[in-house]
RODO-2510 file (C-alpha; in nm, 4 decimals, decimal comma):
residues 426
     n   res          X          Y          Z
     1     x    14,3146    17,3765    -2,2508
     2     x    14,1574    17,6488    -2,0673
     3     x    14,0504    17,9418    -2,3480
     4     x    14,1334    18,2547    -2,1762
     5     x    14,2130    18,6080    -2,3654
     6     x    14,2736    18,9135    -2,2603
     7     x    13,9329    19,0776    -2,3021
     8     x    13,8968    19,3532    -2,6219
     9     x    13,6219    19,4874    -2,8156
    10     x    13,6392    19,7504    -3,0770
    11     x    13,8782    19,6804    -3,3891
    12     x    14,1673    19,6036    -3,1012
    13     x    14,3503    19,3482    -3,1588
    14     x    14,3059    19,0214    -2,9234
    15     x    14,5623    18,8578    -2,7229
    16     x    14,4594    18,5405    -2,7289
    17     x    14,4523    18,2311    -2,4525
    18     x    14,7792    18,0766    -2,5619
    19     x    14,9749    18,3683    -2,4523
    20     x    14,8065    18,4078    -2,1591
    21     x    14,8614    18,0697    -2,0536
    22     x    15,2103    18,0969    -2,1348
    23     x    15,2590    18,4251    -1,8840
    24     x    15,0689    18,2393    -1,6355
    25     x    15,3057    17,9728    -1,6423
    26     x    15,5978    18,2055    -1,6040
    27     x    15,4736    18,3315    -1,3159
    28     x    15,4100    18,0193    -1,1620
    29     x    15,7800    17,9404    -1,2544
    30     x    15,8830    18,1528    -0,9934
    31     x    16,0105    18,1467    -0,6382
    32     x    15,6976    18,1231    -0,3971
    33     x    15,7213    18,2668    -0,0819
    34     x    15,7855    18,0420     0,2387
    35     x    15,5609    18,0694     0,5036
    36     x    15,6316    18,2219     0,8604
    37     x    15,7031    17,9786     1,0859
    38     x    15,4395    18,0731     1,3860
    39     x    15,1541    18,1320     1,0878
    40     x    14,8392    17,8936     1,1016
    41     x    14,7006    17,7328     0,8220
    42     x    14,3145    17,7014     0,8076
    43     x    14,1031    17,5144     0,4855
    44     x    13,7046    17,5264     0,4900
    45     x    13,5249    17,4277     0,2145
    46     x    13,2816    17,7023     0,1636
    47     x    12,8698    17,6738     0,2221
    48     x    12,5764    17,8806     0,1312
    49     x    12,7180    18,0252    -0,1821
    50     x    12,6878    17,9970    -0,5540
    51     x    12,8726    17,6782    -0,6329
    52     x    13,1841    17,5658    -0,4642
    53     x    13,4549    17,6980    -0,3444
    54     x    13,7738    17,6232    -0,0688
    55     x    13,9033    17,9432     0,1150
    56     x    14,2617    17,9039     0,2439
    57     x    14,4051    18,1423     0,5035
    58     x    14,7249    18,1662     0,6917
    59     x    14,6881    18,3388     1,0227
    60     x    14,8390    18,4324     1,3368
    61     x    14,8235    18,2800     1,6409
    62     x    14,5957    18,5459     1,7678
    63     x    14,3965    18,4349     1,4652
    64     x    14,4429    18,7327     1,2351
    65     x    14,4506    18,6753     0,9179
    66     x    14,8108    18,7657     0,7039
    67     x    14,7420    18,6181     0,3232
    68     x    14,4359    18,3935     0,1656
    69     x    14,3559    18,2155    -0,1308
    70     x    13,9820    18,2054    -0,2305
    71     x    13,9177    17,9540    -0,5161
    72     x    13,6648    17,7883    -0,7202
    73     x    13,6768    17,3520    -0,7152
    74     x    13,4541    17,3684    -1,0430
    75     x    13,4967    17,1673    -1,3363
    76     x    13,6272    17,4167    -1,6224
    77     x    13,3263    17,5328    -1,8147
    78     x    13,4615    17,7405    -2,0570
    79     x    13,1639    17,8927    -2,3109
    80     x    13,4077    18,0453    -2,4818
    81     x    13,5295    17,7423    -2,6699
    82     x    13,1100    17,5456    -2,6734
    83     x    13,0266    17,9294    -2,8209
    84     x    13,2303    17,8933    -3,1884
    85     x    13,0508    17,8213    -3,4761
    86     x    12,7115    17,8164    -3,2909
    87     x    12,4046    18,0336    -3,4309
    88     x    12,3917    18,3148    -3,2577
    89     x    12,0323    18,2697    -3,1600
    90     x    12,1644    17,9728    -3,0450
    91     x    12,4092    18,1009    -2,8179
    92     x    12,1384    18,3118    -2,6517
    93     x    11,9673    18,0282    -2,5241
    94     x    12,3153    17,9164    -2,3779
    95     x    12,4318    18,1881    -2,1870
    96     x    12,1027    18,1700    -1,9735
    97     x    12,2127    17,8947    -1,8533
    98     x    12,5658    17,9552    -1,7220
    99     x    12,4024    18,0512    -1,4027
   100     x    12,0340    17,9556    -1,2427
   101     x    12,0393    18,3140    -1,0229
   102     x    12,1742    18,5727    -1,3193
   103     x    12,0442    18,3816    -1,6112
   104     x    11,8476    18,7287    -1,7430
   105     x    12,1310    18,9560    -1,7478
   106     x    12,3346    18,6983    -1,8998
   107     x    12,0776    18,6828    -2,1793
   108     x    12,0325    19,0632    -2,2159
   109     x    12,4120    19,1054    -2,2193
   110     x    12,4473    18,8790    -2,4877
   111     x    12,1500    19,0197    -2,7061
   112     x    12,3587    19,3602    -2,6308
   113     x    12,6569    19,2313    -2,8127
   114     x    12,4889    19,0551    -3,0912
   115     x    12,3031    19,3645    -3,1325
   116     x    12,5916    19,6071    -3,2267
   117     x    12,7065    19,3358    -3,4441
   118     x    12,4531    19,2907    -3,6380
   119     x    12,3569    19,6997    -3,6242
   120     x    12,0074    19,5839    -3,4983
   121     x    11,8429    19,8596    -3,3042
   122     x    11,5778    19,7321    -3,0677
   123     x    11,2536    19,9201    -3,0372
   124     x    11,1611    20,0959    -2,7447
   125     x    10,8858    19,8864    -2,5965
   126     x    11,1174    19,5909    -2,6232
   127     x    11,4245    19,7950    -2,4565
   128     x    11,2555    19,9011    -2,1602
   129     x    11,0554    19,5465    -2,1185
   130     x    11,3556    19,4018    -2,1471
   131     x    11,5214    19,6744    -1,8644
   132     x    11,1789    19,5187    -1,6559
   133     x    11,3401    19,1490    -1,6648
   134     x    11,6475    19,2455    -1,5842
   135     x    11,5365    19,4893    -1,2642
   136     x    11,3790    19,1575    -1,1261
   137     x    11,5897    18,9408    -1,1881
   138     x    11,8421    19,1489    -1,0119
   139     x    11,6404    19,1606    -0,7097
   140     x    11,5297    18,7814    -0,7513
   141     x    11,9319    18,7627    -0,6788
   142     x    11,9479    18,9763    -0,3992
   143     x    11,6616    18,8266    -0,2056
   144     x    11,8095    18,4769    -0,2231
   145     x    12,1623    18,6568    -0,1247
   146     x    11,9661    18,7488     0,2052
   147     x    11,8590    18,4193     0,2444
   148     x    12,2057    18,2727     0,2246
   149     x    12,3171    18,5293     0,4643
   150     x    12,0711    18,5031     0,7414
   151     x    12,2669    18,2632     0,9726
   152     x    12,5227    18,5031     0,9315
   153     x    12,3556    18,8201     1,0218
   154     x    12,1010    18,7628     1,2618
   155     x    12,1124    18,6068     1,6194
   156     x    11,9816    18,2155     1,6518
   157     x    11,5531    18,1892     1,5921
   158     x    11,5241    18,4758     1,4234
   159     x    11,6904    18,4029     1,0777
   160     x    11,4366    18,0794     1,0825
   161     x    11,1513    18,3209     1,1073
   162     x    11,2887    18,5706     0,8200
   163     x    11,3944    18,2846     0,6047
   164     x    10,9914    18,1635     0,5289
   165     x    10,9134    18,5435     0,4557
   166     x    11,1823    18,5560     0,2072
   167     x    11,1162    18,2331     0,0576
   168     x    10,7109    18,3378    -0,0215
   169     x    10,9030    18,6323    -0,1589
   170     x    11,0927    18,4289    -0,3862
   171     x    10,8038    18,2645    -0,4841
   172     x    10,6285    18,6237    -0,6335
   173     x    10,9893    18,6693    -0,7680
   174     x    10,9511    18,3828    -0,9886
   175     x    10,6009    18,4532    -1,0844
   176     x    10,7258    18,7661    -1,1788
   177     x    10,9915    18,6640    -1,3761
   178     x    10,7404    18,4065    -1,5515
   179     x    10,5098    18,6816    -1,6662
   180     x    10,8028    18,9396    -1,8240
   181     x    11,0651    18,6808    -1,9476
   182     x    10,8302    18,3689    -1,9832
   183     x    10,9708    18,1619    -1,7270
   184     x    11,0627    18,1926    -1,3774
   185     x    11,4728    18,1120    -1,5115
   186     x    11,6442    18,1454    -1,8157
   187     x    11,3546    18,3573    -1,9549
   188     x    11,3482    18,2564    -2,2778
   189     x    11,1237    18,5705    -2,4216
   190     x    11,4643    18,7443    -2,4196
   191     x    11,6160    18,7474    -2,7809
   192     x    11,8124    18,9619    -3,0212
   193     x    11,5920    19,2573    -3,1205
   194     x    11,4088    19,2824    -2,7943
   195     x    11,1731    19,0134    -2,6481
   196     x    10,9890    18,7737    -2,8238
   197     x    10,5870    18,8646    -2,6052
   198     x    10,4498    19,2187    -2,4957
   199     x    10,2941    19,1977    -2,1251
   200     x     9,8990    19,2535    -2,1571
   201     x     9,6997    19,4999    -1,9701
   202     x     9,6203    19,2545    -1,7452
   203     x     9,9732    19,1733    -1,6767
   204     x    10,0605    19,5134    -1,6119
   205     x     9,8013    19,5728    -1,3682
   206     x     9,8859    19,2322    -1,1433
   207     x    10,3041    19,3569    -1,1774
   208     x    10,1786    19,7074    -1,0586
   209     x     9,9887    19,5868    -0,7692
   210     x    10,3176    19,2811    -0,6428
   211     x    10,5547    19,6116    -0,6613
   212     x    10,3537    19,7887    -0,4161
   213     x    10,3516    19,4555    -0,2274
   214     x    10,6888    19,3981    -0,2409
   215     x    10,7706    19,7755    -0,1461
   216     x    10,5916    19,6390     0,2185
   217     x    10,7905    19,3304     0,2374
   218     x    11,1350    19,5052     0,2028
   219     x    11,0263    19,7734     0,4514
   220     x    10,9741    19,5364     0,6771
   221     x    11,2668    19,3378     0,6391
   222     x    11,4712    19,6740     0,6634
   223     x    11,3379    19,7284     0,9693
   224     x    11,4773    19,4111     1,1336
   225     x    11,8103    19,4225     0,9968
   226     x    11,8695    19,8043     1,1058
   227     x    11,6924    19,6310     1,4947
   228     x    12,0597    19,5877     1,6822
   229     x    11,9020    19,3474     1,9282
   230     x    11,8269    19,1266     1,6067
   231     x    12,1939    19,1189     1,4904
   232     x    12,4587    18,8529     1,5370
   233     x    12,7605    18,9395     1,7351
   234     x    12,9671    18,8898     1,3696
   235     x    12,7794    19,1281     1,2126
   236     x    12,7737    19,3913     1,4561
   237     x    13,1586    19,3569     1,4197
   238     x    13,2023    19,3920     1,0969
   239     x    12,9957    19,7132     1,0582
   240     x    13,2453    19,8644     1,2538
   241     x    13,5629    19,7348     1,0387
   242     x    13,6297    20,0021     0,7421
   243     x    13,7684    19,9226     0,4212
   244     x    13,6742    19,9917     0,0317
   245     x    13,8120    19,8970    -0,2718
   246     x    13,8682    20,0997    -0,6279
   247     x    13,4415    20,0781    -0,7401
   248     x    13,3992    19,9419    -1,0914
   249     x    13,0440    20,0368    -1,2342
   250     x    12,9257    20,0178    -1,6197
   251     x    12,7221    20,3586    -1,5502
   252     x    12,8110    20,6933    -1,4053
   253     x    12,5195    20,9576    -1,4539
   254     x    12,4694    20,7965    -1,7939
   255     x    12,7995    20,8015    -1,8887
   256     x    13,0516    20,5100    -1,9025
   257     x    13,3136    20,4777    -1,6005
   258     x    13,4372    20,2082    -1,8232
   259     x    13,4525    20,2875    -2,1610
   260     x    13,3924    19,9939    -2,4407
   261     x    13,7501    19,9930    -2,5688
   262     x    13,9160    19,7691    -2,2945
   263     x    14,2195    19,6196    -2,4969
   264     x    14,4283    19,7876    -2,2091
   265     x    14,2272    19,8080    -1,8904
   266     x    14,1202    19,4324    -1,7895
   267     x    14,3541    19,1589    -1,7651
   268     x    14,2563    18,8056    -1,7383
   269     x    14,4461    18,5690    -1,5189
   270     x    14,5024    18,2458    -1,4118
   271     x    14,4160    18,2315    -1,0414
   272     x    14,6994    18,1678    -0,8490
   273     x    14,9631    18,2473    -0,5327
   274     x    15,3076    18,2950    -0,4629
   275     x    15,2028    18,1298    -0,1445
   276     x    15,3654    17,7920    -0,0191
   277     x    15,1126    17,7028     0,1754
   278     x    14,8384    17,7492    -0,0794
   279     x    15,0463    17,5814    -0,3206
   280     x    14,7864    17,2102    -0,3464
   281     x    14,4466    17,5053    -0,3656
   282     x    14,6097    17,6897    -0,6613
   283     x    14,6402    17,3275    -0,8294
   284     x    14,2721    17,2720    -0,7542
   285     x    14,1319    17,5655    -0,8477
   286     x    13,9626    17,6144    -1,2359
   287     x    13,8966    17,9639    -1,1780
   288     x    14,0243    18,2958    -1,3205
   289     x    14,0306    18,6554    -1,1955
   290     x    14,0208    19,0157    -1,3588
   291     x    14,2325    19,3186    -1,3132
   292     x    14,0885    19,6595    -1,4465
   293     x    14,4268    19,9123    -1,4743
   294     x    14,6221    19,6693    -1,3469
   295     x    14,4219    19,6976    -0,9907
   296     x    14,2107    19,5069    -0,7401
   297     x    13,8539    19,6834    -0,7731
   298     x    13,5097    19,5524    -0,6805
   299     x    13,2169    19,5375    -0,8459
   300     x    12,8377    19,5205    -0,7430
   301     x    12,5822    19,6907    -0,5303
   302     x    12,8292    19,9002    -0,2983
   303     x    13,0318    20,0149    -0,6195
   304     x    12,7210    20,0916    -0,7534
   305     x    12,5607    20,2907    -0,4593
   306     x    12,9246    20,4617    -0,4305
   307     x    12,8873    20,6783    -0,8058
   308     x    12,4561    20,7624    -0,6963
   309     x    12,4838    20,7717    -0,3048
   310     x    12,7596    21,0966    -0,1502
   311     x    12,7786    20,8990     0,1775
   312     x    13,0824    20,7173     0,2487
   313     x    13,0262    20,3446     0,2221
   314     x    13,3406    20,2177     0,3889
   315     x    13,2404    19,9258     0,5811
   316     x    13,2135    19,5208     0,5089
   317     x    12,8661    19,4717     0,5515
   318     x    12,7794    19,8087     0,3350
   319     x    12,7941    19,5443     0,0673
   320     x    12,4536    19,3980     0,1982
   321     x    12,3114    19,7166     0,2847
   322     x    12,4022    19,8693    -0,0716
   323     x    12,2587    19,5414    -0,1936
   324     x    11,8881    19,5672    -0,0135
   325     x    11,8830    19,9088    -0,0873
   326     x    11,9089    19,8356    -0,4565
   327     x    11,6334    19,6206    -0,4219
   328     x    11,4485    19,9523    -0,3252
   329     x    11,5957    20,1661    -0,6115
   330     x    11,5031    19,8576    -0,8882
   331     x    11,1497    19,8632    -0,7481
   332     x    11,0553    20,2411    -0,8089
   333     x    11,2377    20,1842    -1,1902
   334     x    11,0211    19,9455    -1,2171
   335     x    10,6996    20,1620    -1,1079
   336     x    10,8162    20,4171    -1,3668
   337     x    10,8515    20,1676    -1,6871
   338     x    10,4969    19,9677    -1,6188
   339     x    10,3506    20,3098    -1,6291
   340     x    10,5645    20,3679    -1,9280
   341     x    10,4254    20,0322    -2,1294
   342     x    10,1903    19,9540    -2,3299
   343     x    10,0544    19,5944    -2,4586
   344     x    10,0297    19,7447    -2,8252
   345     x    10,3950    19,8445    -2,8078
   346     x    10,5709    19,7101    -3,0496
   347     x    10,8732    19,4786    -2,8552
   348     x    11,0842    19,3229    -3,1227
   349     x    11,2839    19,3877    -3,4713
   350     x    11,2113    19,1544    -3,6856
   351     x    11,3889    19,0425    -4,0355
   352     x    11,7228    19,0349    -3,8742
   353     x    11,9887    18,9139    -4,1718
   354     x    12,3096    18,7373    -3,9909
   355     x    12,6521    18,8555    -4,0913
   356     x    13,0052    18,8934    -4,0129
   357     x    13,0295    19,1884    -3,6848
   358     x    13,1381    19,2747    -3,3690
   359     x    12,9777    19,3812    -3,0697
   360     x    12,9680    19,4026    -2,6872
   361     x    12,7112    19,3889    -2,4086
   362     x    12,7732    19,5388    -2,0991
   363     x    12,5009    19,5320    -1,8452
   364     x    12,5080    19,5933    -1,4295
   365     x    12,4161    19,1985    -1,3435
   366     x    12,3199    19,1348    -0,9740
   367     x    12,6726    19,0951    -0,8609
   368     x    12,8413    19,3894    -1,1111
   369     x    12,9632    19,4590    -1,4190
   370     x    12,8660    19,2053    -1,6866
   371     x    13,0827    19,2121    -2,0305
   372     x    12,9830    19,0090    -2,3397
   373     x    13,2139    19,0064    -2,6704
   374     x    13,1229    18,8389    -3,0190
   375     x    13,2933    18,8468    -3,3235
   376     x    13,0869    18,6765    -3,6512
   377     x    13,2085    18,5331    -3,9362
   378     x    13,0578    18,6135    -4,2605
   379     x    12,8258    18,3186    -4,2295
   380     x    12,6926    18,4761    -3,9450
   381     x    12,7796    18,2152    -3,7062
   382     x    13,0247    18,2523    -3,3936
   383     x    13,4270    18,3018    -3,4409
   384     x    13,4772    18,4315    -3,1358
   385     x    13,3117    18,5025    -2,7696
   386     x    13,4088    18,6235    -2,4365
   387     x    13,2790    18,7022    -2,1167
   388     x    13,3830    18,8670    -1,8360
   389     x    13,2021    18,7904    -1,5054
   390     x    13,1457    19,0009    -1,1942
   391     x    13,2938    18,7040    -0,9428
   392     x    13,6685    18,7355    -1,1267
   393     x    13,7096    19,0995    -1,0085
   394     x    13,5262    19,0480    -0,6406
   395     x    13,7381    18,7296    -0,6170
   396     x    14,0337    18,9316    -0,5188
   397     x    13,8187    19,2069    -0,3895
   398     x    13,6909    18,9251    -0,1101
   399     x    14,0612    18,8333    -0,0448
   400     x    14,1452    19,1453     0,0057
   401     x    13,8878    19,2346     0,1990
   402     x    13,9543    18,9054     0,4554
   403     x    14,3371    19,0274     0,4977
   404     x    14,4596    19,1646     0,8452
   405     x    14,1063    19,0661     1,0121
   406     x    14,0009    18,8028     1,2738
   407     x    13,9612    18,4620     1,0417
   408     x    13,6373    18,4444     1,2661
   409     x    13,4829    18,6904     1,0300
   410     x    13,5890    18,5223     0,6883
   411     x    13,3359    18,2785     0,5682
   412     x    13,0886    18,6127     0,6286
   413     x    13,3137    18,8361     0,4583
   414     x    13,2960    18,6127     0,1609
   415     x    12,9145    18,5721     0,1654
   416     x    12,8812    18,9493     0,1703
   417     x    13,0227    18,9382    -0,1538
   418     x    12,7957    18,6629    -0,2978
   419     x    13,0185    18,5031    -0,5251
   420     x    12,8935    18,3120    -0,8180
   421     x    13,1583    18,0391    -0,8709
   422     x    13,0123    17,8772    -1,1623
   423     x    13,0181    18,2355    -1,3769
   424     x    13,3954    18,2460    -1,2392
   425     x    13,5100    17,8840    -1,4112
   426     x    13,3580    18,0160    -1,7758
***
């Protein structure tokens, strides 16, 4: 069975999968809609992204694009139901590996939650070390999102020539990422209390020199993708195509635009469609999707640059330039807390006693807002966990995003999103 719940934190009570399933299943018990007769149906099984996926569209005959059904082909992975009765030191070693690209933030998220359920407060060399990992690994995921983008954006011969600069890139990424969280994935100095190693002096001085190095390699970069003559015909389209979605961020000046008490603003569903035509993909699919008030919103770099940036960011490919200009923002945080740290700081709480609790983690991963639930039993081991993943809001953000335009423009469309289909089918 797939373990679903509607997501809650707090002392709210939880709707659990069961009756999720059992709505779902009502739904699907109903009339579908029959397809136009002059509508064109189009399958491609998607490349260059996080996992797999199969987008479905129906379009006119002048190829615009009326309805479409993005889903994950994943086997169901469901850490939910591997997370009970696990230790919950345990468990943090899991989580970083539901994904290869976000494996930090997954960590730190979790650490979050176990946290506040344990009423462990983490010291403040071990907070903003921690903050370090997460910067990078957030732009370790935006750099390979370029990469996967490049045939997309720019013309023939000159992604080839971008794609070995960003690779070498990568490469300090990982070294980077080795150094602050012990290993270039998964990171395994993150831990509940902080991080498990303080960076030396050394340390500090080689990550203070690669950020001014890497300041250099995004300039440049930015500099070829705002070049015109660089950019693919696509691309150039798109920028001129407006449309935005409701933003959902975890931080607004500090303060939460989504508040930890979320027994009645996110909804988890079954993915599906009232759709004939998409009738064998909803069968296939092992994903899920999230509503927040009952409403499509997305979630990422562009929702993120909406609440700290007054211009309007109303077009497709904002979503990439929100995303490299993140990269940007993370760097100069990152100046700030290596001047801030200090190899005698003290990094992690130690003599943590397990228990019964609850807590949540929510943390702004590479691709959005990041949730994290536990509940503890008295033994200190897991009852209950959830997660709720960036990909299940932008899911329906991307399909939304692909309706009434030129199916030409779709597989790009969904790349700007960067979807992480493996997250999606936990």
């Amino acid at each position: 069975m797939l373990f679903l719940q509607k997501h809650c934190y707090g002392n709210d009570v939880v709707a659990h999968e069961d009756d999720m399933i059992k709505k779902a299943e009502q739904g699907s018990s109903q009339k579908t809609k029959k397809r136009m007769p002059h509508l064109q149906k189009i399958e491609t099984k998607m490349t260059r992204i996080a996992g797999e996926a199969q987008l479905s569209l129906l379009t006119e005959p002048d190829g615009i694009v009326k309805d479409v059904f993005f889903s994950s082909t994943l086997p169901i992975r469901a850490f939910g139901a591997f997370a009970k009765g696990k230790n919950p030191y345990f468990l943090i070693e899991g989580v970083k590996r539901i994904c290869g690209v976000c494996h930090a933030v997954q960590g730190i998220a979790a650490s979050m939650a176990m946290e506040e359920a344990l009423h462990v407060s983490v010291p403040e060399g071990g907070r903003l070390l921690r903050e370090l990992c997460g910067l990078f690994n957030r732009i370790q995921s935006h750099n390979l999102a370029q990469m996967l983008l490049l045939e997309d954006i720019f013309i023939p011969g000159k992604s080839a020539e971008i794609k070995t600069r960003l690779l070498k890139f990568n490469d300090h990424l990982c070294d980077v990422m080795a150094m602050i969280g012990g290993s270039p994935v998964h990171s395994p100095y993150i831990t509940i209390g902080g991080m498990q190693k303080s960076l030396s002096a050394k340390s500090i001085d080689k990550l203070t020199t690669l950020v001014s190095g890497f300041e250099d390699i995004l300039e440049e970069y930015l500099a070829i993708l705002q070049t015109t003559k660089f950019l693919s015909e696509k691309y150039l389209r798109l920028q001129s195509i407006k449309t935005t979605l409701p933003p959902l961020f975890a931080l607004k000046n500090s303060a939460p635009n989504i508040g930890k008490n979320y027994s009645d603003l996110i909804d988890v569903l079954l993915h599906t469609s009232e759709e004939v035509e998409f009738k064998k993909a909803v069968e296939k699919t092992t994903g899920v999707v999230a509503l927040y008030r009952k409403t499509i919103v997305e979630t990422g770099p562009r929702a993120r640059m909406s609440n700290s940036d007054n211009s309007i960011i109303d077009s497709v490919v904002a979503i990439n330039d929100a995303r490299v200009a993140e990269m940007f923002h993370d760097l100069n945080r990152a100046k700030i807390i290596l001047e801030s740290i200090s190899p005698d700081d003290v990094v992690l709480m130690k003599g943590i006693t397990l228990g019964a609790g609850e807590g949540t983690g929510i943390y702004e991963a590479p691709r959005g807002v990041l949730i994290h639930s536990v509940k503890l039993n008295e033994y200190g081991r897991v009852s209950n966990y959830n997660i709720i993943l960036p990909t299940m809001f932008n899911v329906l953000a991307t399909q939304e995003s692909i309706k009434e335009l030129p199916s030409d423009l779709s597989n790009l469309i969904v790349r700007l999103y960067d979807p992480c289909m493996p997250c999606e089918v936990h």
